[in-house]
C-alpha positions as CSV (number, residue, x, y, z in Angstrom):
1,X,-31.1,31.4,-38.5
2,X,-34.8,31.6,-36.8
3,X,-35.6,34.0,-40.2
4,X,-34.8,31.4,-42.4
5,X,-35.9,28.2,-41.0
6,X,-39.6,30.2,-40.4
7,X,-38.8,31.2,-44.4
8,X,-38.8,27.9,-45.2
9,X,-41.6,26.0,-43.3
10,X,-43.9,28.6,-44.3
11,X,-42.9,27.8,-47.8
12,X,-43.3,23.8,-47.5
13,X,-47.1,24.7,-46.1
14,X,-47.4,27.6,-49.5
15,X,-46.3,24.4,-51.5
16,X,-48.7,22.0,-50.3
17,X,-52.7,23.1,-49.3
18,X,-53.7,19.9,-48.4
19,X,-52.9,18.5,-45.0
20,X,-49.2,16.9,-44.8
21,X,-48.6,13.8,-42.5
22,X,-46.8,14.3,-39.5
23,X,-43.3,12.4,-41.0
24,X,-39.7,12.3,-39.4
25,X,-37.8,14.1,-42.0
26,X,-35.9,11.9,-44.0
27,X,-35.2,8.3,-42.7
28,X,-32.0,9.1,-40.2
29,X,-34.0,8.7,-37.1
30,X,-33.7,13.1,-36.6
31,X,-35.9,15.1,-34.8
32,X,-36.5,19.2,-35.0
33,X,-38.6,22.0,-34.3
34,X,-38.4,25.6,-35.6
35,X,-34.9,26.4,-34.8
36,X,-32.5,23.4,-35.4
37,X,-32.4,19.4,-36.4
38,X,-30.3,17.2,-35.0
39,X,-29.5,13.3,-35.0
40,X,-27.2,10.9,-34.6
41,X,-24.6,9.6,-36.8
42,X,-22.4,6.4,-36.5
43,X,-20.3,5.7,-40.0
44,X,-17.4,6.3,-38.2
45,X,-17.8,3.9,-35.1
46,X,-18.7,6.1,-32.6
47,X,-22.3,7.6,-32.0
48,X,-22.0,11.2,-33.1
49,X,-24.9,13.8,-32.3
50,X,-24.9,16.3,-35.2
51,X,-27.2,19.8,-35.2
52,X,-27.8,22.0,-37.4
53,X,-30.2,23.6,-40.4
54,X,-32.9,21.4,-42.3
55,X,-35.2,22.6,-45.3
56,X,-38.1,20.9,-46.4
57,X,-40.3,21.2,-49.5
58,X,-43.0,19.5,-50.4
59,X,-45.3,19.4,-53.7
60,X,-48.8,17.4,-53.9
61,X,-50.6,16.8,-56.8
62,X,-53.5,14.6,-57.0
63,X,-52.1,11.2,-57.6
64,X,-48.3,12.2,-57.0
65,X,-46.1,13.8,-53.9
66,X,-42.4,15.0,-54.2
67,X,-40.4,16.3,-50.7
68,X,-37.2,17.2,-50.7
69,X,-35.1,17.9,-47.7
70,X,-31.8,19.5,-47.3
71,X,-29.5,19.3,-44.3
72,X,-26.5,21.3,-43.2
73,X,-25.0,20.3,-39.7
74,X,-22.0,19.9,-37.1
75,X,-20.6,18.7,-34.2
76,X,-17.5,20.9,-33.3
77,X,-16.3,19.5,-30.5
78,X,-15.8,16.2,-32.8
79,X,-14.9,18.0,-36.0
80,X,-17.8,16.2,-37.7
81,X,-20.1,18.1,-40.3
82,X,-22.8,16.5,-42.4
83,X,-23.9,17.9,-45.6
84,X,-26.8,16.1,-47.5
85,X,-29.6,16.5,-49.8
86,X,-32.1,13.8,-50.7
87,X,-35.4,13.7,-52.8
88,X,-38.2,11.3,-52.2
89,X,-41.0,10.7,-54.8
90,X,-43.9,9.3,-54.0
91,X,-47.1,7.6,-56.6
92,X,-50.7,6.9,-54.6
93,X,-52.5,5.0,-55.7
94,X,-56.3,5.7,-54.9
95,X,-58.4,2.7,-54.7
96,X,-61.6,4.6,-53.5
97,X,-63.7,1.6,-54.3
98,X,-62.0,-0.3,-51.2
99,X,-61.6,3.4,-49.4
100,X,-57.8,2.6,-49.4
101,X,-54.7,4.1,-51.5
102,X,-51.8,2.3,-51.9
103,X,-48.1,4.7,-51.5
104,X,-45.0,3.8,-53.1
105,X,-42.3,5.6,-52.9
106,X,-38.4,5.9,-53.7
107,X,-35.2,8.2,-53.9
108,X,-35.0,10.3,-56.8
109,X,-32.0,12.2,-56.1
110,X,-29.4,12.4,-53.5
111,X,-26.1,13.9,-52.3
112,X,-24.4,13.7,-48.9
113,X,-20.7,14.3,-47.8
114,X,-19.8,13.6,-44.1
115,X,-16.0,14.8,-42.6
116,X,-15.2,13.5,-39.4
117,X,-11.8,14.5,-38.6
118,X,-9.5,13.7,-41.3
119,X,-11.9,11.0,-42.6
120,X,-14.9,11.9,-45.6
121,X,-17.1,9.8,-46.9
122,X,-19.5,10.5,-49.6
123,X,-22.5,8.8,-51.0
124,X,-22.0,7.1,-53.7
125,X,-25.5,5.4,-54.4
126,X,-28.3,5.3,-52.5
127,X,-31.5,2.9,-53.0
128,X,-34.8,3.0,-51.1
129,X,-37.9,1.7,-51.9
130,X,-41.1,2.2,-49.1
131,X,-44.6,1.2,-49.6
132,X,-47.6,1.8,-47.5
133,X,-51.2,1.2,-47.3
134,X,-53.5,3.7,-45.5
135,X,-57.3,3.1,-44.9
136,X,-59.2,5.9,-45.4
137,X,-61.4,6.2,-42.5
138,X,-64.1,9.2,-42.2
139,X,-62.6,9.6,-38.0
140,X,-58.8,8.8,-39.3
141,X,-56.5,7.8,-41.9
142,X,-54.6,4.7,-40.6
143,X,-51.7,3.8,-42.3
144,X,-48.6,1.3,-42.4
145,X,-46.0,0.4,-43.9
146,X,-42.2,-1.0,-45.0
147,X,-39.2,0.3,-46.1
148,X,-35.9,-1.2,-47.8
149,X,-33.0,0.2,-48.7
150,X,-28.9,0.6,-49.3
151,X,-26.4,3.5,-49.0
152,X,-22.6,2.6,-50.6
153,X,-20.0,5.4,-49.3
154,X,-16.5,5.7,-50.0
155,X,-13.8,6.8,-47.4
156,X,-11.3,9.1,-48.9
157,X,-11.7,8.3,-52.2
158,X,-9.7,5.2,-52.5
159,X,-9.7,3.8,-48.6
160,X,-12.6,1.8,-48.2
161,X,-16.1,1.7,-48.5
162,X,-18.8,2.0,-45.9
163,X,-22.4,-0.1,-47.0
164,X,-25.6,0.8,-44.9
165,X,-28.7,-1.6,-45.2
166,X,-31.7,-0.3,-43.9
167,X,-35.0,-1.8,-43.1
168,X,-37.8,-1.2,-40.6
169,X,-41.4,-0.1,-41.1
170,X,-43.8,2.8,-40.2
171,X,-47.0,3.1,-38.8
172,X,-49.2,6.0,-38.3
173,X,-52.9,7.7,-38.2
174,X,-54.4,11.6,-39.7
175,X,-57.2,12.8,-38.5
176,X,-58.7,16.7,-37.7
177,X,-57.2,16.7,-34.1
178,X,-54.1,15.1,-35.0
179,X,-51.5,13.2,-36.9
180,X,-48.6,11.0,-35.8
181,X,-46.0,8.8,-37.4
182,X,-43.8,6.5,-35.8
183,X,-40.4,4.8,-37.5
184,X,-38.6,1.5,-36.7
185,X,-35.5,1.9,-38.2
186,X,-32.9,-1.2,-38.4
187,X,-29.6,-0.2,-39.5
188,X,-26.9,-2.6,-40.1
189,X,-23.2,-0.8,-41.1
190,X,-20.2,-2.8,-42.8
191,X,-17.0,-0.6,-43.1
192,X,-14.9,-2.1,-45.3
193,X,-10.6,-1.9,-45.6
194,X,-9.5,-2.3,-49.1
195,X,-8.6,-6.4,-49.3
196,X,-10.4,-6.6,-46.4
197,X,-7.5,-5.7,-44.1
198,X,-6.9,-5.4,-40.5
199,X,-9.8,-2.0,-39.5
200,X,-12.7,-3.6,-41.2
201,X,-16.2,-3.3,-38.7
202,X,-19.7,-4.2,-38.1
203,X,-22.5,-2.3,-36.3
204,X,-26.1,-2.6,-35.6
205,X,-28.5,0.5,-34.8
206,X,-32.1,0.4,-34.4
207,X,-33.6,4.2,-34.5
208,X,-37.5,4.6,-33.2
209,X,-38.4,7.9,-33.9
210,X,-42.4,9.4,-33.4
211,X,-43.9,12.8,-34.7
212,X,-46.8,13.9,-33.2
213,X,-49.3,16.6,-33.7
214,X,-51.9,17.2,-30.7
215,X,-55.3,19.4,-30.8
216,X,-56.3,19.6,-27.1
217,X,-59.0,21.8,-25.5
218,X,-58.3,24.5,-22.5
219,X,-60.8,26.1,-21.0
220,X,-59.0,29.9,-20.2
221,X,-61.1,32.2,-17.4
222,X,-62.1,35.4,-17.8
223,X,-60.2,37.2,-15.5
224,X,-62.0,40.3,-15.8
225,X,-65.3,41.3,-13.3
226,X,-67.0,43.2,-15.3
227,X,-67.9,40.9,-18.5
228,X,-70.3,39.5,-20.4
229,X,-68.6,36.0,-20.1
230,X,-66.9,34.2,-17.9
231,X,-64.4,32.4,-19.6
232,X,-63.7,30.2,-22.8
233,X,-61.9,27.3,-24.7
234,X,-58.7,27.5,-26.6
235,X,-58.0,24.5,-29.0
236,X,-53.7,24.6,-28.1
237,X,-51.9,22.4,-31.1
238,X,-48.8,20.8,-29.7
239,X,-46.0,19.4,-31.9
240,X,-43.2,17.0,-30.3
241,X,-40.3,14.6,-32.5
242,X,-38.6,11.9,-30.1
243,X,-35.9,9.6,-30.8
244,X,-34.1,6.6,-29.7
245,X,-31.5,5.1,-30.9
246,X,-29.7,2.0,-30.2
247,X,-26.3,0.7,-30.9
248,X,-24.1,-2.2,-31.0
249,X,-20.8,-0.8,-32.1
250,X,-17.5,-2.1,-32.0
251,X,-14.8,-0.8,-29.4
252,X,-12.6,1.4,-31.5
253,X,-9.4,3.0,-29.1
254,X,-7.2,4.9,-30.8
255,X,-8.4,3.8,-34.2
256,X,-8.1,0.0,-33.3
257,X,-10.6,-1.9,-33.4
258,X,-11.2,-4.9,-30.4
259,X,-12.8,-7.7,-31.7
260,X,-13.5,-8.8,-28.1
261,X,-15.3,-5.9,-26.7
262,X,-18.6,-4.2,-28.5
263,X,-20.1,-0.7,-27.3
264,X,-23.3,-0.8,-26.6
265,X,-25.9,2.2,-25.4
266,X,-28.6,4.1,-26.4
267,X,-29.1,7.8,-26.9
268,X,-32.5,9.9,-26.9
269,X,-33.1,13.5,-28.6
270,X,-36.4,15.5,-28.3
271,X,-37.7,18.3,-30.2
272,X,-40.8,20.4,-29.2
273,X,-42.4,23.0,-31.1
274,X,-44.0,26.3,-29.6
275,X,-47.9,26.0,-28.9
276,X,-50.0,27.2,-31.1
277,X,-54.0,28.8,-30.0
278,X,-56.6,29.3,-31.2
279,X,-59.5,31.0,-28.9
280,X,-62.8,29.5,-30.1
281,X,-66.1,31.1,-29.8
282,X,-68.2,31.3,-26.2
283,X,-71.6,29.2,-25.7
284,X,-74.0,31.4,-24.0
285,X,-76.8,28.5,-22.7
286,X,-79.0,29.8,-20.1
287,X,-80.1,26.1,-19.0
288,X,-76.8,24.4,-18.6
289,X,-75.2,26.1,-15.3
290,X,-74.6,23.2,-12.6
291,X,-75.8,20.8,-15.2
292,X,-73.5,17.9,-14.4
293,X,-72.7,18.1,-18.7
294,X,-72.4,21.6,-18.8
295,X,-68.6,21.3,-19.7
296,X,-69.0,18.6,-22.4
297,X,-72.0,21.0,-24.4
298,X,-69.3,24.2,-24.0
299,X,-67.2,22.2,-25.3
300,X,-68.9,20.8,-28.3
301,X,-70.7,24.1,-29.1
302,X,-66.9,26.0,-28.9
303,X,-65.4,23.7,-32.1
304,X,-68.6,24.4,-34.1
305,X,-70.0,20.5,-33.4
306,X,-73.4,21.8,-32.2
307,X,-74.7,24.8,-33.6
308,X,-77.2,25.9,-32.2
309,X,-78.7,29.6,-32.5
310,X,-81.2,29.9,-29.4
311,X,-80.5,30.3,-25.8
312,X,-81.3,26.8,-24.7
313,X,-79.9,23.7,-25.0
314,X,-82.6,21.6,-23.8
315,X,-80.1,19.0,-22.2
316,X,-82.4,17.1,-20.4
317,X,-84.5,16.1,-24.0
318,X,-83.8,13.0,-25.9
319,X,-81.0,13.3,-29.0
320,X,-82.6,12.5,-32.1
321,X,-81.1,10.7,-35.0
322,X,-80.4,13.3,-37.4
323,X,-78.8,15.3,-34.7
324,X,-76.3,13.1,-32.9
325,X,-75.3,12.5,-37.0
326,X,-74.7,15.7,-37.7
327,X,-72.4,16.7,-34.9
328,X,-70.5,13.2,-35.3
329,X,-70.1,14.0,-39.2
330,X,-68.6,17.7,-37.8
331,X,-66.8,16.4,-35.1
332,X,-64.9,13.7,-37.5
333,X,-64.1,15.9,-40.4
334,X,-64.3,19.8,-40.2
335,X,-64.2,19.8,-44.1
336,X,-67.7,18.5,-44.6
337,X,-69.2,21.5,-44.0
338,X,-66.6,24.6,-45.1
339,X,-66.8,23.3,-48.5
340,X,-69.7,24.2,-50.8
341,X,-71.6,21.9,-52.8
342,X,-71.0,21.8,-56.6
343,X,-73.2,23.8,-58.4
344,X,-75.6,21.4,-61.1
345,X,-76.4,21.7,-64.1
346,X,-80.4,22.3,-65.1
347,X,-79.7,19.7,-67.6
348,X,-78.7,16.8,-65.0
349,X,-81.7,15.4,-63.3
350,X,-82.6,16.4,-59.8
351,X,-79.9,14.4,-56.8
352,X,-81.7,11.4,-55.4
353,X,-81.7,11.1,-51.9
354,X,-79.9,8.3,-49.9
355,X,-82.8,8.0,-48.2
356,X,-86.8,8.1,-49.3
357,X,-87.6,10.2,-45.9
358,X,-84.7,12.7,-46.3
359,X,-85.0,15.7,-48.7
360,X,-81.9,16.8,-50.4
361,X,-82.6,20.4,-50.2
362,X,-82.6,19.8,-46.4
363,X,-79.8,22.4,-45.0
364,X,-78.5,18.8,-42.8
365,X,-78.8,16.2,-45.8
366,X,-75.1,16.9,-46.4
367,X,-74.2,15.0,-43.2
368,X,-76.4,12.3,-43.3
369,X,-75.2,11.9,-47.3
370,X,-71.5,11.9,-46.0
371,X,-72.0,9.2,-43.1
372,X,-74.2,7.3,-45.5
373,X,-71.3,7.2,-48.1
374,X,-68.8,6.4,-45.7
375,X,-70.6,3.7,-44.1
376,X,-70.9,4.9,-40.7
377,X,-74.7,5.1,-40.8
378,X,-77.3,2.5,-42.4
379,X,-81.3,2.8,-42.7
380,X,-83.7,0.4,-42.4
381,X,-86.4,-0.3,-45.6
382,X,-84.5,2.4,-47.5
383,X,-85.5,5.1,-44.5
384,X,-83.4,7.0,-42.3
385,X,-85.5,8.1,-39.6
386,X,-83.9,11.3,-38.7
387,X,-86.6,12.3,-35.7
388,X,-86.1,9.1,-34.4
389,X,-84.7,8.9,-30.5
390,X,-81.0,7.8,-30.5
391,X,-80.2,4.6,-28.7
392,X,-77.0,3.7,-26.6
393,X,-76.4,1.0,-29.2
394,X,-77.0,3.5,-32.4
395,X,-74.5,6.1,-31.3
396,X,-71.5,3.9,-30.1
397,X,-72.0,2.0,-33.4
398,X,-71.5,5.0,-35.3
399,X,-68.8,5.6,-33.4
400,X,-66.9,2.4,-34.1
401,X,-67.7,2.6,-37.8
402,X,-66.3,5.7,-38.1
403,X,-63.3,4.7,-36.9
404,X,-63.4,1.0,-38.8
405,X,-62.7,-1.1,-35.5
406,X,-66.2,-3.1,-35.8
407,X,-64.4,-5.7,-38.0
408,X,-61.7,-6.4,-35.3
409,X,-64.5,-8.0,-33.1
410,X,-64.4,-11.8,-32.9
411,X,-65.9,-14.4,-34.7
412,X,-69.8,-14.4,-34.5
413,X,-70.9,-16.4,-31.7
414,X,-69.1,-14.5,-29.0
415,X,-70.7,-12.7,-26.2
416,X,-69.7,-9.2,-24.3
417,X,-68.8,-8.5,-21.0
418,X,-71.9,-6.7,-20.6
419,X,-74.1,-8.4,-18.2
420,X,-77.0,-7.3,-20.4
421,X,-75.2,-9.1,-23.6
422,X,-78.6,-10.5,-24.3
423,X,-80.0,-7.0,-25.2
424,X,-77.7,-5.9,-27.6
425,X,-79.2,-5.6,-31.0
426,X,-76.9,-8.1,-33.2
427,X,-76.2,-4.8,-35.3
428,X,-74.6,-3.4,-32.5
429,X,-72.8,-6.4,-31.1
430,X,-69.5,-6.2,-33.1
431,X,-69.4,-2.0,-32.0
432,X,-70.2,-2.8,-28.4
433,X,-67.3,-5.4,-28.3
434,X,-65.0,-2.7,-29.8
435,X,-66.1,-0.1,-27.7
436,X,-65.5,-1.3,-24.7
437,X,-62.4,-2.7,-25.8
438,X,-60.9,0.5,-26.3
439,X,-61.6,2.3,-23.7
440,X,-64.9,4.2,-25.5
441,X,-67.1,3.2,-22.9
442,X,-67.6,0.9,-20.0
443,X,-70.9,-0.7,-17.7
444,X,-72.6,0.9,-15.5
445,X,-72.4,0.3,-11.6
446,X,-74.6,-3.4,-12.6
447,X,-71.7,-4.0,-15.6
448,X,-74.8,-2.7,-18.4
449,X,-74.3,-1.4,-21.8
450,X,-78.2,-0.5,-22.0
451,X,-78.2,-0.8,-25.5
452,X,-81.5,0.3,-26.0
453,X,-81.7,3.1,-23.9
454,X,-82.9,6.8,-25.2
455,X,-80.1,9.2,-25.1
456,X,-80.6,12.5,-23.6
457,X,-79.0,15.4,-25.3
458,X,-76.5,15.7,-22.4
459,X,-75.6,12.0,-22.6
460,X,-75.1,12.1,-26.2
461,X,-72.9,15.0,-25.4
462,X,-70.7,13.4,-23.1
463,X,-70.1,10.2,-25.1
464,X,-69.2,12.6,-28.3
465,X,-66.5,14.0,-26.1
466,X,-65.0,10.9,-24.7
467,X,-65.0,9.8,-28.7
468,X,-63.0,13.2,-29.0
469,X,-60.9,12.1,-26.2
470,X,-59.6,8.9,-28.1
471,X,-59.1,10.9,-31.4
472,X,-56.8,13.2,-29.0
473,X,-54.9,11.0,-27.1
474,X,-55.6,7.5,-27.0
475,X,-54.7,7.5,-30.8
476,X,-51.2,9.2,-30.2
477,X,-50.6,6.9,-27.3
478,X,-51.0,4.0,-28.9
479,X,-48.6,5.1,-32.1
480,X,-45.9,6.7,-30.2
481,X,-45.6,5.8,-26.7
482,X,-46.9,2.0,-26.5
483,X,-44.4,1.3,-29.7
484,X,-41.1,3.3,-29.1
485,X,-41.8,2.2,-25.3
486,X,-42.4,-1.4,-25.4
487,X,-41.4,-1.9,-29.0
């Protein structure tokens, strides 16, 4: 069973090069990992935890997705089994001049057969329609959306009919260091006697279900005297699937049904994949040791944000414009700089720069370009500046654009908590609201932003981390635990 199961994941990822969203498998509320899938099933009455195989395939074309999934599982100890095979088709539509795509998607095919006991019921129809909008931001892809549908069973053939409505609603982000997806699943079940006789039933089950995928950073010592390093980072990528469900059933005892008692619980299944590292390459500084930001440059320089070639670091020195840029650029998307530029033709015209004091044939003009095009960074007169010291306010507004909070800020006229509100550029105001808002940064011991402050190389270095930080965990928090949690 482990043979197949790692046959067929490795065939979903052959299937599909780009990057998938982290997506509960099908819309049943089930969790899984390498080895086995399980969830919950309630057509009968009673909640019934099944287990068992899962395949998934998935194909992505440029404006079109198909995944189909295919489930075989069992309960013995209730003589239930589950077979079912569903495919979900899926049209974006990109709308690159609002930096949005719009997904709609629906059931193209399906089968399922479920035997519990002496009972079957097979699928006779099943509808679904689920739309979602995702913002396309250059730190994450947010994304949300709802979902609507029917599945019509019969009971042996010709002795009555089981109708599931679902509705609910997903929300979820995508970025290098992670993905998640959380679903709020309403389902409400009507089994139905022929003529409506004496057995009919009604039940209510709500299913939260999250899929998370982590990228987290461990530093790993050298255990070894006698080396030329003493230790390094691993980036460790952690997968995890929880589930709740819960039900309002009716009391069913000895196949009758009590119209004056309900049962009513809740049941949880977790899933956990096996770690997988990734040792990253050692920073060799010689001015950083007891340098009180010595772990947030090792850091940095280990995922390839700072690349630096000599043996200094400088810490202490002011961050410049065109620097700080550059590593935020890296630190956002990895992909900015793997892929090549596309080669032009002698006939085109020369590119025009962005900016009038940035050459295109600069080897970091690629990173200002990309920021510049997805609105993270603005000039002033048509001019970037790029040996220009970087101010407090600068860097946490690129931060915020890059994510696309600064728009959440209140209605001009507002002020910070800052008790140097005064000093904030009105640029940065909007950013500095957000910022502090989520965590990003905070006052100093007098409760000051200092907007205007020069950045030294080290404090640069420490805010790019905490910025990491949120795209690590504060992101997955938010979608997974602060919705099944509180939801």
């Amino acid at each position: 069973m482990r043979r197949f199961l790692a046959f067929i994941f490795v065939t979903a990822m052959v299937l599909s090069p780009m990057n998938i969203w982290a997506a509960p498998p099908g819309f049943s509320g089930g969790v899984n990992n390498e080895y086995e899938y399980e969830e919950v099933v309630f057509i009968s009455g009673e909640p019934i935890v099944v287990k068992g195989e899962i395949k998934v395939s998935e194909r992505i074309k440029d404006t079109e997705k198909s995944v189909s999934y295919s489930f075989k599982l069992e309960n013995k100890d209730k003589d239930a089994k589950l077979s079912r095979k569903i495919k979900v088709e899926t049209l974006l539509d990109k709308r690159d001049d609002k930096g949005q795509t719009i997904e709609q998607s629906s059931i193209t095919g399906y089968s399922e057969k479920v035997t519990i006991g002496e009972d079957k019921y097979e699928l006779e129809d099943f509808q679904l329609s689920k739309s979602d909008v995702i913002d396309n931001r250059p730190a994450s892809d947010f994304y949300n959306g709802n979902m609507q549908g029917r599945k019509y069973y019969k009971v042996n053939k010709d002795q009555g009919e089981v109708i599931i409505d679902i509705s609910g609603q997903d929300v979820g982000y995508k970025n290098f260091w992670g993905n998640s997806e959380t679903q709020i699943i309403n389902y409400s079940i009507r089994n139905i006697k022929p003529d409506d006789s004496d057995g009919s039933w009604e039940g209510h089950i709500k299913a939260s279900v999250s899929d998370s995928t982590t990228k987290v950073l461990k530093y790993s010592d050298n255990e070894a005297n006698f080396s030329s390093f003493n230790g390094g980072h691993m980036r460790v990528t952690n997968e995890q699937m929880v589930s709740r469900y819960e039900y309002d059933l009716p009391e069913i005892d000895n196949g009758e049904i009590d119209d004056d008692e309900r049962d009513k619980g809740t049941v949880k299944l977790n899933k956990t994949m096996v770690p997988k590292l990734e040792r990253l390459i050692v920073p060799k500084f010689r001015d950083l040791g007891g340098h009180w930001a010595q772990s947030y440059i090792e850091k940095l320089y280990s995922l390839d944000v700072f690349d630096e070639n000599g043996e200094f670091f400088s810490p202490d020195l002011p961050m410049n414009r065109m620097e700080f840029t550059k590593g935020v650029i890296r630190a956002c998307d990895i992909r900015t700089y793997i892929e090549e530029p596309k080669r032009r033709s002698r006939r085109e015209p020369p590119e025009e720069s962005v900016f009038e004091d940035l050459d295109t044939k600069d080897d970091d003009y690629k990173y200002v370009k990309s920021g510049y095009e997805k609105g993270i960074i603005h000039g002033e007169n048509n001019k970037f500046k790029p040996n220009n010291n970087l101010t407090r306010a600068q860097a946490i507004t690129i931060f915020v654009r890059a994510l696309g909070f600064e728009n959440k800020a209140p209605t001009p006229g507002y002020y910070t908590s800052f008790s140097d509100d005064r000093e904030i550029p009105y640029w940065a105001k909007d950013s500095i609201y957000m910022a502090k808002e989520i965590g990003l940064i905070q006052g100093d011991k007098f409760n000051k932003v200092n907007p205007n402050k020069v950045m030294s190389r080290a404090e640069a270095s420490a805010m790019l981390v905490r910025f990491l930080e949120f795209l690590e965990r504060d992101l997955q928090r938010d979608y997974r635990e602060n919705i099944i949690y509180f939801n």
